[in-house]
N, C-alpha and C positions, 0 to 999 in steps of 0.2 A: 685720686688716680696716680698712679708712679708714673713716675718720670718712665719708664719701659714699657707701663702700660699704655699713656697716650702716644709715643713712639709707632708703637703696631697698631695703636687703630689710626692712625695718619698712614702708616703702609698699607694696611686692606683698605682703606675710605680709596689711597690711591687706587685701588685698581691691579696693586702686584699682583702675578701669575705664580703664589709662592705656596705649598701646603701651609697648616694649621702649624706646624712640628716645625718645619725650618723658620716662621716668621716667629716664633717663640724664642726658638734657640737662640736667633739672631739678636733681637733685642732685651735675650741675657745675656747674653759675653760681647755685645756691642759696647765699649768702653771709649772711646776715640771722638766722642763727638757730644753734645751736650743740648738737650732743650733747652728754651727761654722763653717765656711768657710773653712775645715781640709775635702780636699777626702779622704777616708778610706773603703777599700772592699766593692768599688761601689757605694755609699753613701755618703752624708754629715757628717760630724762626730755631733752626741747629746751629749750632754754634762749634766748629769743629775744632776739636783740641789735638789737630797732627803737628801744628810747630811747636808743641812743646813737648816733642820726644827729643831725650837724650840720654848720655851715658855717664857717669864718673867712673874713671879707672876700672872701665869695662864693665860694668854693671848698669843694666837700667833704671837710669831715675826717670822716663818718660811723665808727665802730668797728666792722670787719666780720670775719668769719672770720678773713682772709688775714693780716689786721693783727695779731687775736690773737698767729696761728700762728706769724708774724715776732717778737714781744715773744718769745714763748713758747722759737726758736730762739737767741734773742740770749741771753734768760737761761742756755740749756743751754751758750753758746760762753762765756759768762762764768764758769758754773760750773768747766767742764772747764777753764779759764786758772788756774782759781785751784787747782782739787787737782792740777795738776799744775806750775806754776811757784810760788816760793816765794822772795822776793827774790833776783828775776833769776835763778833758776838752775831748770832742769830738774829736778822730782825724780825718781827711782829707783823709780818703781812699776811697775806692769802697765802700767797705762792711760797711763801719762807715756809706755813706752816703745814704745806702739803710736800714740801720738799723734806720738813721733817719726818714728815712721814713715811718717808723711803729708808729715809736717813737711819732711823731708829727700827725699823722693821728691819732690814738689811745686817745690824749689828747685832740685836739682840735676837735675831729668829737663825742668823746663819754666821755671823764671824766668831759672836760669845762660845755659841755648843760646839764648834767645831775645832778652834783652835783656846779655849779659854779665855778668861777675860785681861790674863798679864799680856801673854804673844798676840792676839785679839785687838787689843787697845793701841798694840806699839803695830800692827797691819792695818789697822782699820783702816787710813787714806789711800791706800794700796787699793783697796776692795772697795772702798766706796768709791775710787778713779774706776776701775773698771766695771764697776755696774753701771751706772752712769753712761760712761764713754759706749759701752755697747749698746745700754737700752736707748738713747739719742738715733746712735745710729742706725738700729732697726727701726727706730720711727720715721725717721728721714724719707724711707720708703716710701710710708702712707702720706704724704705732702703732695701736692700738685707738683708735676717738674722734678719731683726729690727724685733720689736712690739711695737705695741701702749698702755702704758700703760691705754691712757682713751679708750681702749678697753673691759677694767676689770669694771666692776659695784664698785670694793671696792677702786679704788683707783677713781671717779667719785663721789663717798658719800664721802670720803674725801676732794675732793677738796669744794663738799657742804657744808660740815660741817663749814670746814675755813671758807665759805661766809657767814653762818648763824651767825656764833659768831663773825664777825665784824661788817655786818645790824645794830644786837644785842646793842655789844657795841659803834658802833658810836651814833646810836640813846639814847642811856645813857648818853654817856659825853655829846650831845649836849643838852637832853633834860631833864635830871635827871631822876631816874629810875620812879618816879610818875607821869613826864611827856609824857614818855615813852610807857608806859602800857597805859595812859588813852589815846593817840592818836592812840593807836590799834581802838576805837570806831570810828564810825563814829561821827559827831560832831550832837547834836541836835534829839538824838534817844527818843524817850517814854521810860518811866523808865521800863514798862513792856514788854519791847520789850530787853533791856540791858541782863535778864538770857539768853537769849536767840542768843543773837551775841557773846557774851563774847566764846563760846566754837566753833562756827563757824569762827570767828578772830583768834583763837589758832590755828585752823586745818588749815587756810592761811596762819600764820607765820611759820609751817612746811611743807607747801604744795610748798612755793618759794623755797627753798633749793631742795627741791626732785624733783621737774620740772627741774632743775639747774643739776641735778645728775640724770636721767634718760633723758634729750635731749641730752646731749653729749654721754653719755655711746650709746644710740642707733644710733644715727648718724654714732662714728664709728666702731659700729657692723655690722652695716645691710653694707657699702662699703668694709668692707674685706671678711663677706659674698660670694656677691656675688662674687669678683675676685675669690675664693678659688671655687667656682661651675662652671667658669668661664674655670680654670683651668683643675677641673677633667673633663669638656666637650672636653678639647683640648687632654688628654691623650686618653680617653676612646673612645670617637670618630673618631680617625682616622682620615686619611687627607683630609677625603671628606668635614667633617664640623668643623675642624680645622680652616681655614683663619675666619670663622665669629666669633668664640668665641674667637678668638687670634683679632680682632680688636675692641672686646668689654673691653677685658682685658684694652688694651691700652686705651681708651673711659674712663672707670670705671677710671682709674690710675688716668688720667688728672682730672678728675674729684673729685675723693678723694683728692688730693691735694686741689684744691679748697676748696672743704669742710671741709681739716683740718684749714685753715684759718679761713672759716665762722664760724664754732663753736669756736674759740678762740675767735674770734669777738662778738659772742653773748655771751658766759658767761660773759666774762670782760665788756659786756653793761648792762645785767641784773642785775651782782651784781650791777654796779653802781650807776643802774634804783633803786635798792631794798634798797639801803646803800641810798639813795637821800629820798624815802622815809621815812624810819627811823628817818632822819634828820631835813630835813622838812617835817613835818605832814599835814600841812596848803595847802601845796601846792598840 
């Protein structure tokens, strides 16, 4: 159960007077406060994270959920580096050689065809940080207590952002910035046709970042979603139609799992697909 979804069923078990839609809403942009696996007069114990808003140089760096759940994800990719490599080398365990298995799937199914095996080889820790880093974090969700930080839109524009300014600069180093800019055209335009792509090509080279940052943010929106409606049908409903929404719960679970994969899989292909273009223009 996510961490959002036991949230709401402690609000309907309470008793709130709140529709189906606003208790939903609420504990998906509730970011401010934290469960903990601590029972306390009847209840999960919250843990509310309001003193650790603040600013630097007018900007907020406040400590919210998301942010946690990110520290939280980076420590588990830190851990898993270290039991399974050991001065530079692979070790020989379970987990080392199921870890290969991404490893090698990841490189040879989506960085090799997409960017080649010279440019490929010299990204590949690039792309296998960001598969990784995402697919953690959309698993975080399905954990007791967890949340998915790519559940949040700000930290999904961020991981765009990252993608947009590498595109960016790989297509620079490899192309030089006047080579760069001039293959944003298509090759062979009328000159009187050129005013006229030049601002529809801009609105393309921020339109792959924001497609990059709103498929994932939605994806896993709309699966905790539903368990969380999923959930209030199993409270509210009673035991008559309890077993069907308790083997939807289950259904949806296996399922978001799933999905936390395929959207790691897809961003770390479309950067790749996006970074390939940049690269080669030609192609």
């Amino acid at each position: 159960m996510t961490n959002s979804a036991a949230e709401a069923t402690e609000h309907a078990a309470a008793g709130h007077e709140e529709s189906f839609g606003d208790i939903v809403i609420h504990h998906l942009t509730e970011l401010e406060s934290l469960s903990i696996p601590w029972w306390s007069n009847g209840r999960f114990t919250t843990l509310s994270l309001e003193h650790l808003k603040f600013e630097l140089f007018g900007i907020d760096m406040s400590i919210t959920k998301p942010v946690i759940f990110m520290w939280v994800a980076a420590l588990i990719l830190i851990l898993m580096m270290t039991i399974s490599f050991r001065g530079g080398r692979l070790l020989r365990n379970k987990f080392a050689n199921l870890l290969e298995v991404y490893i090698l799937y990841v490189r040879d199914e989506v960085i090799y065809p997409s960017l080649g095996e010279e440019d490929g080889r010299r990204m590949l820790p690039f792309f296998l940080t960001v598969f990784f880093f995402v697919l953690v974090m959309n698993l975080c969700g399905m954990v007791p207590w967890g949340n998915s930080p790519t559940g949040n839109v700000n930290v999904t524009a961020g991981l765009a952002i990252i993608a947009f300014i590498t595109i960016q600069t790989q297509g620079i180093k490899k192309n030089g910035l006047g080579g760069h800019l001039k293959a944003m055209l298509p090759p062979g335009l009328p000159a009187f046709v050129i005013p006229i792509m030049i601002p529809v090509e801009i609105m393309g080279t921020f339109a792959k970042p924001f497609a990059l940052c709103i498929r994932l943010f939605a994806n896993l929106v709309a699966g905790h979603a539903v368990i969380i409606v999923l959930l209030l049908l199993v409270i509210q409903g009673g035991y008559i139609i309890a077993p069907l929404p308790m083997f939807g719960i289950m259904f949806i679970s296996l399922l978001e799992i799933f999905v936390a994969h395929l959207q790691a899989f897809i961003f770390t292909m479309l950067t790749a697909l996006f970074v390939s273009m940049a690269i080669n223009p030609s192609h």
